[in-house]
C-alpha positions in Angstrom: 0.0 0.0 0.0 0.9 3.4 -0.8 0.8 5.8 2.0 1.2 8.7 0.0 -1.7 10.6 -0.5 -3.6 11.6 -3.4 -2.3 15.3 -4.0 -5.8 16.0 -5.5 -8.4 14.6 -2.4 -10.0 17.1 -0.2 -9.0 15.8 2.8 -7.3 12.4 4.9 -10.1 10.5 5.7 -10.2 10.5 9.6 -8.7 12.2 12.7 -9.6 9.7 15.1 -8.3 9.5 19.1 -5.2 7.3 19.6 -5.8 3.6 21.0 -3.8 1.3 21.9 -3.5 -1.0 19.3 -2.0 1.6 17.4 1.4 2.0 19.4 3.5 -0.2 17.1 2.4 1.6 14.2 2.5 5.0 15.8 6.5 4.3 17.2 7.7 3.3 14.1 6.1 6.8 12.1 7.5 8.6 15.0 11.0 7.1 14.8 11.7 7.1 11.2 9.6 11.2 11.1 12.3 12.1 13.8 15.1 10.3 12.3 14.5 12.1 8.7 13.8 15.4 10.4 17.0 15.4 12.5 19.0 13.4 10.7 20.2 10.7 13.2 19.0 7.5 13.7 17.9 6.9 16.8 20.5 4.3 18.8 17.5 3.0 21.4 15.6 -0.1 21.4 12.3 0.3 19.9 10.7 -0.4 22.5 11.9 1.7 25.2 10.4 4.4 22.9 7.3 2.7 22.9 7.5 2.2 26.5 8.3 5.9 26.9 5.2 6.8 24.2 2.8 5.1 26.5 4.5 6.3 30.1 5.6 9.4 29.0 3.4 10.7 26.2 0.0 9.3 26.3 -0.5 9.2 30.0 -0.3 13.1 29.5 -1.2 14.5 26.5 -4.4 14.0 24.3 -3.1 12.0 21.4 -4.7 12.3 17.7 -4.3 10.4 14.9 -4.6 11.0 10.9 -5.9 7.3 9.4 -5.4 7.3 5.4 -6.9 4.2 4.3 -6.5 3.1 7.6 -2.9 3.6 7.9 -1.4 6.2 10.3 -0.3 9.3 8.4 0.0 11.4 11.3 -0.3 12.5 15.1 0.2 15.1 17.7 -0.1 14.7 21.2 -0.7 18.2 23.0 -2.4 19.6 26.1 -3.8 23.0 26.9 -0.5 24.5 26.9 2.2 22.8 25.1 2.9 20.3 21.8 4.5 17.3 23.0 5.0 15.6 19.8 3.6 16.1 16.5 5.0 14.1 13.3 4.2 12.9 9.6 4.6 9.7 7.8 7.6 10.6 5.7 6.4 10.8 2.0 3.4 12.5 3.2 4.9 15.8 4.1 3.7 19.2 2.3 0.2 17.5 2.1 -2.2 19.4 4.8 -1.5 17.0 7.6 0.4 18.4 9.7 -1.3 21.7 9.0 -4.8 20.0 10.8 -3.1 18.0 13.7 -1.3 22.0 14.2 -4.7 23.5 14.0 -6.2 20.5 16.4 -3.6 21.1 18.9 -4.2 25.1 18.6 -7.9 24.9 19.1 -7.7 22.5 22.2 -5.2 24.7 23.4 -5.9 27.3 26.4 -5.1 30.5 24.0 -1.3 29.7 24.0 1.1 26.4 22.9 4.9 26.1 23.3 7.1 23.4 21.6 10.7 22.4 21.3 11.9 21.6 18.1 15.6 20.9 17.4 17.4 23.8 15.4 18.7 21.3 12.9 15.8 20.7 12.0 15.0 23.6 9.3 11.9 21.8 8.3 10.2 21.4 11.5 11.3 25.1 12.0 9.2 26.9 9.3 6.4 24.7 9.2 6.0 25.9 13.2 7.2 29.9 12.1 4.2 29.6 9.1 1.7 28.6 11.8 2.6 31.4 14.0 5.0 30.2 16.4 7.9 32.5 17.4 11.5 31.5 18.7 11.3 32.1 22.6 14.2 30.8 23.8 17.7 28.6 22.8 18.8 25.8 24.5 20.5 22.4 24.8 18.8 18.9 24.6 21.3 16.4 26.7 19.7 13.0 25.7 20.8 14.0 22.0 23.5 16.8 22.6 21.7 18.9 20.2 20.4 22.4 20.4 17.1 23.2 20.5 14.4 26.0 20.1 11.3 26.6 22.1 8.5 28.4 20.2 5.5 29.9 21.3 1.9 30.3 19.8 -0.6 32.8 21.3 -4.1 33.2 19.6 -4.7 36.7 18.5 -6.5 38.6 21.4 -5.3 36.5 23.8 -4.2 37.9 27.3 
């Protein structure tokens, strides 16, 4: 199956809520998103990040998913205040996917949403500056020794 979408179709067919039987699926988009987005390749077992994913991740965030013919094309997992995570199947990029899950994530929010993306990451960084995030701060990510930026979204007329 192709999970490439058809550039002419109105829309993905479903943003559904995660559930559990989606975790293996899920993981591997998320590694191999990261991965292309970052360029590394990610030295831990699988599944510690799946372990993490359900510990970590959905034990704290609300966690959508974009189905396309039933496979996973996308997901963010966000609260009122912050992006935890938010990646597309690579292949499917420049398609209005991550576009939606951003605008999920914003309308669940409280107003305002701040993320970390990692500077290397060019991609991630204007697909966040088009949607209105702004650089807030610089720092350093340990796990990966990489640098990273924070961004922040604020809904116009928000206080």
């Amino acid at each position: 199956m192709n999970p490439r979408l058809d550039p002419h179709a109105a829309s993905v067919d479903a943003i559904v809520p995660y559930r559990p039987e989606m975790l293996q699926p899920l993981v591997d988009l998320w590694r191999t998103s990261f991965e292309h987005g970052v360029g590394v390749i990610d030295p831990h077992p699988i599944e510690e990040q799946r372990q993490y994913f359900v510990e970590h991740v959905a034990a704290h965030c609300e966690v959508s998913v974009v189905l396309h013919d039933d496979a996973i094309v996308g997901f963010v997992a966000s609260d009122a205040e912050s992006i935890s995570q938010l990646h597309v199947r690579v292949g499917c990029f420049r398609q209005g996917i991550g576009s939606r899950l951003v605008e999920l994530a914003k309308s669940r929010s409280s107003g305002s949403l701040w993320l970390f993306t990692f500077a290397r990451n060019a991609t991630a960084r204007r697909f966040y500056e088009r949607h209105g995030f702004v650089v807030i701060a610089h720092g350093f990510e340990p796990t990966w020794q990489l640098e990273d930026v924070k961004y922040r979204w604020e809904r116009a007329g928000n206080i």
